[in-house]
TIMIDO-968328 format. One record per residue (C-alpha): residue number from 1; residue in one letter; x, y, z. Coordinates in steps of 0.2 Angstrom, whole numbers, padded with zeros to 4 digits. Layout:
REM TIMIDO-968328
{NUM; 'A'; {X; Y; Z}}
...
//
This chain:
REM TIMIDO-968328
{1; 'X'; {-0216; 0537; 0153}}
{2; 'X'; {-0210; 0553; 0159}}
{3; 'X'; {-0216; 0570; 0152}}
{4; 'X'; {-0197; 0573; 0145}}
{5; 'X'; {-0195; 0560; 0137}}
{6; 'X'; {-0183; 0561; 0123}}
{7; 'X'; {-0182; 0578; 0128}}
{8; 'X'; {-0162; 0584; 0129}}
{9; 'X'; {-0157; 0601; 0139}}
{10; 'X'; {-0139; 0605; 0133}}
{11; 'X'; {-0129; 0618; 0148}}
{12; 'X'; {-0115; 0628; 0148}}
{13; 'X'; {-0105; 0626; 0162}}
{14; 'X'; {-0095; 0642; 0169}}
{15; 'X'; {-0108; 0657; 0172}}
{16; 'X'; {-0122; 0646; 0165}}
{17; 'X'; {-0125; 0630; 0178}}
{18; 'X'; {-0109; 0633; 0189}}
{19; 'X'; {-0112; 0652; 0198}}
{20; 'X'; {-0101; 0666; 0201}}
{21; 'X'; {-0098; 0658; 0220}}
{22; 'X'; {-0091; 0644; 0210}}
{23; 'X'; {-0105; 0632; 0215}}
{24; 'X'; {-0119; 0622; 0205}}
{25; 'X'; {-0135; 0626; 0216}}
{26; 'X'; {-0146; 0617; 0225}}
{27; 'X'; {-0159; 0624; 0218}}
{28; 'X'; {-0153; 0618; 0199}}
{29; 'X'; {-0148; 0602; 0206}}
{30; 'X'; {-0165; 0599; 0210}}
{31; 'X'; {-0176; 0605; 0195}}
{32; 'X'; {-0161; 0594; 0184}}
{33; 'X'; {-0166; 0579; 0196}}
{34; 'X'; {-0185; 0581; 0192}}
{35; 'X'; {-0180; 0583; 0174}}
{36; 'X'; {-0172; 0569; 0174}}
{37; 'X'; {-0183; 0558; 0182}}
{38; 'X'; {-0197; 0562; 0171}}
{39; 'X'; {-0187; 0556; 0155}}
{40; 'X'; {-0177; 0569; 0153}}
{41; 'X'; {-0159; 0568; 0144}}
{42; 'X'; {-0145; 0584; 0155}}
{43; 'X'; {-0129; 0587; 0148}}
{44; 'X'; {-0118; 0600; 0148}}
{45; 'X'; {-0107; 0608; 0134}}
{46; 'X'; {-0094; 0617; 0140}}
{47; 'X'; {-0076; 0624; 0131}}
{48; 'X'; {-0068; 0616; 0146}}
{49; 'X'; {-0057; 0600; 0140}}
{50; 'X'; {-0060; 0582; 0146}}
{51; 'X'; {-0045; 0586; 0161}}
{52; 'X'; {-0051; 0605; 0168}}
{53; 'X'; {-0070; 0600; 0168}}
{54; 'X'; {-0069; 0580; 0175}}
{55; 'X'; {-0067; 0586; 0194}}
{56; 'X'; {-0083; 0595; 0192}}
{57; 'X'; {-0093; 0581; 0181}}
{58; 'X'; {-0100; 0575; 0201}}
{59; 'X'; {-0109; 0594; 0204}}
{60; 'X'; {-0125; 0591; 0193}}
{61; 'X'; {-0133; 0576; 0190}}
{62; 'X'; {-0129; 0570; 0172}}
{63; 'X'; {-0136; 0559; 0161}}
{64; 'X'; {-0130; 0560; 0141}}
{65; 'X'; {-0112; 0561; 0133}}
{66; 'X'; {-0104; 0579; 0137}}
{67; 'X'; {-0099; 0591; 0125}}
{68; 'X'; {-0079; 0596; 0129}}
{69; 'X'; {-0068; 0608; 0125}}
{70; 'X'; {-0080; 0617; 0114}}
{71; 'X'; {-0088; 0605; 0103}}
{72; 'X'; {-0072; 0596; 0101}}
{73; 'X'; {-0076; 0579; 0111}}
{74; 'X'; {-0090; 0572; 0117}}
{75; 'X'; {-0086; 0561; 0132}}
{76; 'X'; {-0096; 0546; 0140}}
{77; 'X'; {-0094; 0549; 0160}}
{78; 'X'; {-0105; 0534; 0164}}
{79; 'X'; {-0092; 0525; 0154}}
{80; 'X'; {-0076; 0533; 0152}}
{81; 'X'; {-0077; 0533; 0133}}
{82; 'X'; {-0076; 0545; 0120}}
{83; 'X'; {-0092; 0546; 0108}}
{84; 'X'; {-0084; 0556; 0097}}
{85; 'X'; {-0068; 0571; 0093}}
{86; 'X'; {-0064; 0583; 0079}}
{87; 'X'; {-0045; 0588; 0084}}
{88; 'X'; {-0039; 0602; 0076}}
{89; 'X'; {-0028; 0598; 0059}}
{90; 'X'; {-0009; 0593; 0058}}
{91; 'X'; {-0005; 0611; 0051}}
{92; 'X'; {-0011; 0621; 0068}}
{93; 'X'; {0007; 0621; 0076}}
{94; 'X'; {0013; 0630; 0061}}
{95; 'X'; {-0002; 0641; 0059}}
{96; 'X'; {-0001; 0647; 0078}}
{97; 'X'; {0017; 0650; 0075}}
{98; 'X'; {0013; 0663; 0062}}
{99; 'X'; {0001; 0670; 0073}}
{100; 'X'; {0013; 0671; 0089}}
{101; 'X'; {0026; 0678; 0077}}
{102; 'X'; {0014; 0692; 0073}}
{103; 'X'; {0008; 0696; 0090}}
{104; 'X'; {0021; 0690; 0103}}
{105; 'X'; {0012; 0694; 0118}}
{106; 'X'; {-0001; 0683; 0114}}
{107; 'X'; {-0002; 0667; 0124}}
{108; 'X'; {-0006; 0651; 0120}}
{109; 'X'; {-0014; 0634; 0130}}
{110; 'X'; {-0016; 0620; 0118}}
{111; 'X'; {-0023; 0604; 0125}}
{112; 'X'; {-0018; 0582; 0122}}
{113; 'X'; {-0027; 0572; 0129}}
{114; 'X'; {-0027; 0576; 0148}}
{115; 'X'; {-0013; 0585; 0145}}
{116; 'X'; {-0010; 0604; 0145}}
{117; 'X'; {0003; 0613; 0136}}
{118; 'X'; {0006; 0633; 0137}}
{119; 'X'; {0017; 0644; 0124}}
{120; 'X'; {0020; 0661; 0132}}
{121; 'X'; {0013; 0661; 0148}}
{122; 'X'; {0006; 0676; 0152}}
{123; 'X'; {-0006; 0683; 0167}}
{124; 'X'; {-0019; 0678; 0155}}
{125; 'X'; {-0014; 0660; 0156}}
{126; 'X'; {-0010; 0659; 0174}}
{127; 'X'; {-0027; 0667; 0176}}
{128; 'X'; {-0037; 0654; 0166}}
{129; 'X'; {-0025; 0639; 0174}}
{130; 'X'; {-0029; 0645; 0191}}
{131; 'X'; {-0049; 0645; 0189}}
{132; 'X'; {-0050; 0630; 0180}}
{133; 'X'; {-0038; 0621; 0194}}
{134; 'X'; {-0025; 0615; 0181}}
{135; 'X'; {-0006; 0610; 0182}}
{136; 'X'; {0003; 0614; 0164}}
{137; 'X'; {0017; 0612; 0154}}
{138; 'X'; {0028; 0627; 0147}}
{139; 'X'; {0032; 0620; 0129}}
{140; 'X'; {0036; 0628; 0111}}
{141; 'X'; {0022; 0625; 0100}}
{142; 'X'; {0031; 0612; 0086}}
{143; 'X'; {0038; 0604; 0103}}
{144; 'X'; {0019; 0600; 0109}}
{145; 'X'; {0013; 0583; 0106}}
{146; 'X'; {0000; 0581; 0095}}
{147; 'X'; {-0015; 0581; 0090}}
{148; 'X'; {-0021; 0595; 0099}}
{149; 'X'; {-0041; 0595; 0103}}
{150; 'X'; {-0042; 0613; 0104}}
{151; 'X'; {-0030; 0630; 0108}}
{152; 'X'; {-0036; 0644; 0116}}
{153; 'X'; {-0026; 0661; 0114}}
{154; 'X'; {-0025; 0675; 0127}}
{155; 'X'; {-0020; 0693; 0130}}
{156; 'X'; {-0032; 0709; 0130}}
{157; 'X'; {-0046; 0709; 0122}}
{158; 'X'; {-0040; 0722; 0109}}
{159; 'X'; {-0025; 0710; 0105}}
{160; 'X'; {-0037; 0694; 0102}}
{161; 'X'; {-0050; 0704; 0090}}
{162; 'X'; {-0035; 0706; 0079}}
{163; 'X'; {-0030; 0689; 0083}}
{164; 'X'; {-0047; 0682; 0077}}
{165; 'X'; {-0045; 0691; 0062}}
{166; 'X'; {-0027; 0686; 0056}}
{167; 'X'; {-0034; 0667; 0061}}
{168; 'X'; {-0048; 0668; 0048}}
{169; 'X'; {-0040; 0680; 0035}}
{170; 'X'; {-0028; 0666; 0033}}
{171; 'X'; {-0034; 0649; 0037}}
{172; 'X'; {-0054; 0652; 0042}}
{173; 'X'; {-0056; 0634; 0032}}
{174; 'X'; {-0047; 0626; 0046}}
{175; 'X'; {-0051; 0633; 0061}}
{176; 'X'; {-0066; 0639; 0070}}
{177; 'X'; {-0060; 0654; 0082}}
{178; 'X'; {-0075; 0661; 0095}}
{179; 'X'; {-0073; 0670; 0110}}
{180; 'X'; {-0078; 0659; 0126}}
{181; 'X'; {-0076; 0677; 0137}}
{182; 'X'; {-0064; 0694; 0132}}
{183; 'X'; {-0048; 0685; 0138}}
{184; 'X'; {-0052; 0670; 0130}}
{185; 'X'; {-0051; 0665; 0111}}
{186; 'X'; {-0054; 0647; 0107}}
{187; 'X'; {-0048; 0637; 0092}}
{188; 'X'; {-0056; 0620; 0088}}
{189; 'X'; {-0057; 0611; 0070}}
{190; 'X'; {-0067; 0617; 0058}}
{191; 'X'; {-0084; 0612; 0060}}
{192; 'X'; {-0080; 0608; 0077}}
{193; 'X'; {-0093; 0621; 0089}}
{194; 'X'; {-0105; 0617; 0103}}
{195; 'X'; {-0120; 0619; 0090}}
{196; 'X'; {-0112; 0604; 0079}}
{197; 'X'; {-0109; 0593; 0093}}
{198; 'X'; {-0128; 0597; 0100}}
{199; 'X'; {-0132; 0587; 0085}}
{200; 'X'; {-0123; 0573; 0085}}
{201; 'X'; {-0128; 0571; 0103}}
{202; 'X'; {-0145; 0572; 0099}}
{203; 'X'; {-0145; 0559; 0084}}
{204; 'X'; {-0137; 0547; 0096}}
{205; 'X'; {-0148; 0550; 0108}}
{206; 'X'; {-0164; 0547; 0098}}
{207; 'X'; {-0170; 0565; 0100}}
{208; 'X'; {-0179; 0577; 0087}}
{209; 'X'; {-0172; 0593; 0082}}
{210; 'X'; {-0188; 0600; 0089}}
{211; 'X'; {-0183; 0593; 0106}}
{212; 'X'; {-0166; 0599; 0109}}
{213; 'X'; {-0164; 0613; 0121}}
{214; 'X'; {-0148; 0623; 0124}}
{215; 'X'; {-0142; 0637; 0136}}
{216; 'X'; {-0130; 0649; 0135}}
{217; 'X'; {-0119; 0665; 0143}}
{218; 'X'; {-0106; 0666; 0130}}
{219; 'X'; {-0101; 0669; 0110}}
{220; 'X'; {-0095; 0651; 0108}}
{221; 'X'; {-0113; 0646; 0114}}
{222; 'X'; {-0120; 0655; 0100}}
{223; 'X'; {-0120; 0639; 0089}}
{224; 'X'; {-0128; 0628; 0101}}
{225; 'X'; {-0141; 0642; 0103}}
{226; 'X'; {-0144; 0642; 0083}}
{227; 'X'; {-0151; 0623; 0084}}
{228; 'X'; {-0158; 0625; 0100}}
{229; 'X'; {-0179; 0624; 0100}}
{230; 'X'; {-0180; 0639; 0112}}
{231; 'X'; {-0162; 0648; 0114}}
{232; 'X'; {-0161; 0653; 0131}}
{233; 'X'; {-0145; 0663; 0139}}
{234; 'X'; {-0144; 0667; 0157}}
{235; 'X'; {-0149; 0686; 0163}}
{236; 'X'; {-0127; 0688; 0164}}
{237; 'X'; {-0127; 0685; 0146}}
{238; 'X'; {-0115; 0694; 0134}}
{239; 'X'; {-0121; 0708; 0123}}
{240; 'X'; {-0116; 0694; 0109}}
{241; 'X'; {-0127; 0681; 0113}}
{242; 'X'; {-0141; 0695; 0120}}
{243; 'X'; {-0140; 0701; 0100}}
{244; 'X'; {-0145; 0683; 0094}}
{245; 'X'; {-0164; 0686; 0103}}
{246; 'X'; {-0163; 0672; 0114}}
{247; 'X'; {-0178; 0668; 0128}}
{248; 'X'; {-0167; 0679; 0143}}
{249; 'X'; {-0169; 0667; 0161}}
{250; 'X'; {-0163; 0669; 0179}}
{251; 'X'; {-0145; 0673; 0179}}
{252; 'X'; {-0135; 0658; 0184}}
{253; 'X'; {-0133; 0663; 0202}}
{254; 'X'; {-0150; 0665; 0201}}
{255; 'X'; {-0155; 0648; 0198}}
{256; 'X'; {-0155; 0650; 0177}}
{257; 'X'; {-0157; 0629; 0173}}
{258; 'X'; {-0172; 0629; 0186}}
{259; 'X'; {-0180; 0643; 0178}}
{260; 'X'; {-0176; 0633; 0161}}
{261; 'X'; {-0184; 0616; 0167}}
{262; 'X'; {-0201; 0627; 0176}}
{263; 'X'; {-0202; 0633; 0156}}
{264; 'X'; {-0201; 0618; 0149}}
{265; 'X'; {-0214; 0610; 0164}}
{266; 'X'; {-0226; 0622; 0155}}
{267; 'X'; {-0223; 0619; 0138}}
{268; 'X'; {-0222; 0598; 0138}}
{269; 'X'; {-0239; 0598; 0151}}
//
């Protein structure tokens, strides 16, 4: 029997676990290790799909389901399998279409299966394409096959506020649309969000609400921080999540998860 056990520690991925120097640390690599061997259930929950996070599933060690393309998927790396999806609903290609009608400079990656599909490319997209590490598709949207687990929007920040608006205006039963970072607007199924999926997890897992654990930088990780124990947000947080009063750690290329697990030392001693 390990001190963690049926303990689950829920991640981020970009500017949470994996730094600014594009790097998981040593340093977290080690205190998840020691979390690990004591009993401890890691994950992380990320907004990056099953394709543009799998290279990167090797840099920490993981041991539970991960939460994809933000809260859409959770995804069995130990044995290829999904656990469970919520892909966004038959009418989205007709929604977004209103939407890129409205605001044509907008542009649009919507992802199948492993499969990426842009509408519009912008310098936002090749951006975003170019971090993650991802080949794509140009497509129109009603040419894109479906279904689609999530869509993320992208232009200036200005231009997505507005964007976010229209989106729930019209359809806000449909659709969760959160903000991953300024150029990035995200639309999964509604009900679909990090915090939602963080439960499922933990009830597959065996773990108690009151042994779930999440961290986050970013708006969209606001949901897992609502069912989270302790929120906790790395010290390069947004002002959003800042706003929600979660526990401020390390920031992540300051070691943030190791700074997490030496809290939790204390508190399961």
């Amino acid at each position: 029997m390990g001190k963690f056990d049926r303990v689950l520690l829920a991640s981020d991925f970009d500017d949470t676990l994996y730094n600014s120097r594009l790097e998981v640390s040593a340093e977290n690599v080690a205190a998840i290790e020691y979390f690990i061997r004591e009993g401890g259930r890691f994950t992380v929950s990320t907004g990056r799909a099953h394709r543009t996070f799998s290279p990167y599933v090797h840099l920490a060690p993981i041991n539970a389901p991960v939460i994809l393309s933000n809260g859409a998927l959770l995804y069995d790396y130990s044995t290829d399998q999904v656990v469970c999806e919520l892909p966004l609903p038959p009418q989205a290609a007709e929604d977004l279409a209103v939407l890129s009608a409205e605001m044509p400079s907008i542009g649009m990656e919507t992802y199948h299966g492993d499969d990426v599909y842009i509408h519009h490319p912008n310098a936002f997209t090749d951006r975003h394409v170019k971090r993650v590490g991802t080949t794509w598709t140009p497509c129109g949207l009603s040419d894109m096959p479906t279904p689609w687990s999530k869509a993320v929007i992208q232009d200036e920040y200005p231009t997505l506020l507005a964007a976010q608006k229209f989106l729930l205006d019209r359809w806000g039963d449909r659709y969760e649309v959160i903000f991953s970072s300024s150029a990035l607007l995200e639309v999964t199924a509604k009900g679909a969000t990090k915090g939602g999926m963080v439960l499922r997890l933990a009830e597959y897992l065996g773990v108690e609400r009151k042994d779930v654990y999440c961290v986050g930088d970013n708006q969209n990780d606001i949901p897992m921080l609502a069912v989270s124990a302790v929120p906790f947000a790395p010290a390069n947080c947004a002002d959003a999540v800042r706003a929600v009063d979660p526990v401020i750690v390390k920031s992540c290329d300051d070691h943030c998860i190791a700074d997490i697990i030496r809290i939790l030392d204390g508190r399961y001693s």
